[in-house]
SEBA-757078 format. One line per 2 residues: number of its first residue (from 1); their letters; for each residue x, y, z of C-alpha. Coordinates in nm, 2 decimals, always signed. Layout:
! residues N
NUM) a) X Y Z; ...
! end
This chain:
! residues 104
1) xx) +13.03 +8.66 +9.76; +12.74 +8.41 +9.82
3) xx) +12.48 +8.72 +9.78; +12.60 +8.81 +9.50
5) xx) +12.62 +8.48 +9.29; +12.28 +8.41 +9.43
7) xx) +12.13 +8.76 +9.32; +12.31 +8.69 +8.94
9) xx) +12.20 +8.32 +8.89; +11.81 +8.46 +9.01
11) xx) +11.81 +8.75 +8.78; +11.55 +8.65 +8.46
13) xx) +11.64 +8.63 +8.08; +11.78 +8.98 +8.00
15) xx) +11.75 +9.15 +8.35; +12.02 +9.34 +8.50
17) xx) +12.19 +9.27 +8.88; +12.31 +9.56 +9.06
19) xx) +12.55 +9.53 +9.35; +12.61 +9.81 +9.58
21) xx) +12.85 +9.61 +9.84; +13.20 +9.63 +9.86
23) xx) +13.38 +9.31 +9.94; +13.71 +9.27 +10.03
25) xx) +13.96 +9.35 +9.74; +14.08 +8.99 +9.74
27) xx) +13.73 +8.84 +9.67; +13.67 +8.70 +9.34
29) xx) +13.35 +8.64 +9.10; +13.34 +8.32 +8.91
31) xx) +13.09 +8.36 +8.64; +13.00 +8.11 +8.33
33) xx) +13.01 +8.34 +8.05; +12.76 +8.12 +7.84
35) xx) +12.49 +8.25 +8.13; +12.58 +8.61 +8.09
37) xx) +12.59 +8.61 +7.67; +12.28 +8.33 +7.62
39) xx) +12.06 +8.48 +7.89; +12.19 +8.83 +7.81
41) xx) +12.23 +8.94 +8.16; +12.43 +9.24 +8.29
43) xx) +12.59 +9.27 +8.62; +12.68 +9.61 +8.74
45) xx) +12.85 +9.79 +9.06; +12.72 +10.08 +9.23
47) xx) +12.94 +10.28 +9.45; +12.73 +10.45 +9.73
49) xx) +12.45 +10.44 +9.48; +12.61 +10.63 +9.22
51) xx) +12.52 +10.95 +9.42; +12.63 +11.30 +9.27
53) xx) +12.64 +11.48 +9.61; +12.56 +11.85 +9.47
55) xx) +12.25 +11.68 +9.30; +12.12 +11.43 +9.51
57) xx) +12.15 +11.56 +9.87; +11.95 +11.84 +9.84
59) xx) +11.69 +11.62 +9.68; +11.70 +11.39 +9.98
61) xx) +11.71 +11.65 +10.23; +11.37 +11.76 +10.03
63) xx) +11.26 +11.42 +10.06; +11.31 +11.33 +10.43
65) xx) +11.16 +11.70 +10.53; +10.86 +11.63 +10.33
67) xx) +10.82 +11.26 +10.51; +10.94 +11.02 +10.20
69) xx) +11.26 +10.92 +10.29; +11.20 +10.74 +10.59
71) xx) +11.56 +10.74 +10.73; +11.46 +10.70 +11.11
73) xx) +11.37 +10.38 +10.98; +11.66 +10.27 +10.86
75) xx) +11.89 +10.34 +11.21; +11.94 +10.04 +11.43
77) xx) +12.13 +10.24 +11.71; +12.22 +10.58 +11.82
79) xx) +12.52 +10.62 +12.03; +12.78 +10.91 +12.17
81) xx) +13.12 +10.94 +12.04; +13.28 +10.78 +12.35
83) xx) +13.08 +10.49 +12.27; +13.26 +10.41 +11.93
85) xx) +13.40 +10.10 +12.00; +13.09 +9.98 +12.13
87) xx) +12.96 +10.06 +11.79; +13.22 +9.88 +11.64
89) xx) +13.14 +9.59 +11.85; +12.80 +9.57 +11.72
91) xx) +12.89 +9.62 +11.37; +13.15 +9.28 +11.41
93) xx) +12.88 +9.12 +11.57; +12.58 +9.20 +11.32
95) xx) +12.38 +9.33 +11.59; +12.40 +9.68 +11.44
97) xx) +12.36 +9.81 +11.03; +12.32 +10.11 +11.04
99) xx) +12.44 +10.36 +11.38; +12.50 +10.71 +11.40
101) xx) +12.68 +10.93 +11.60; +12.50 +11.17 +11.81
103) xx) +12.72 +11.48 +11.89; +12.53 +11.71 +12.19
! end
């Protein structure tokens, strides 16, 4: 939880840290509570971005077909579904963020 700590003991006076990762469910946060009351920080989690799927994904669908949700962008590798545990591989690896699955 490295990120994490680093990303709270950087945010300013009064600013708010957001973390959308999910570590594993035996990691621990050590925090001094005098920094979070005297600098009047808030830390708060974000699971899958707080999405509301009947909302949102029509919005982003709208988005990415107007061109301003770049997702293309965002894909480091496209593979078939035989190739899954290649995909896994990557993913131990960090070689790979983000890969989808291309059905044809």
């Amino acid at each position: 939880m490295p990120a994490l700590d680093f990303a709270f003991n950087a945010t300013k006076k009064g600013g708010v840290t957001v973390t959308g990762a999910l570590p594993h469910p035996d990691a621990r946060l050590s925090l001094n509570p005098l920094t979070l009351v005297g600098q009047e920080k808030t830390l708060k989690g974000c699971y899958l971005g707080s999405c509301v799927p009947k909302i949102d994904i029509p919005n982003f669908l709208e988005l990415y077909k107007n061109g301003n949700l770049p997702v293309d962008k965002l894909i480091t590798h496209r593979l078939k579904l035989e190739d899954i545990n290649e995909g896994f591989e990557r993913l131990a690896s960090g070689q790979a963020i983000r890969q989808i699955i291309v059905f044809d």
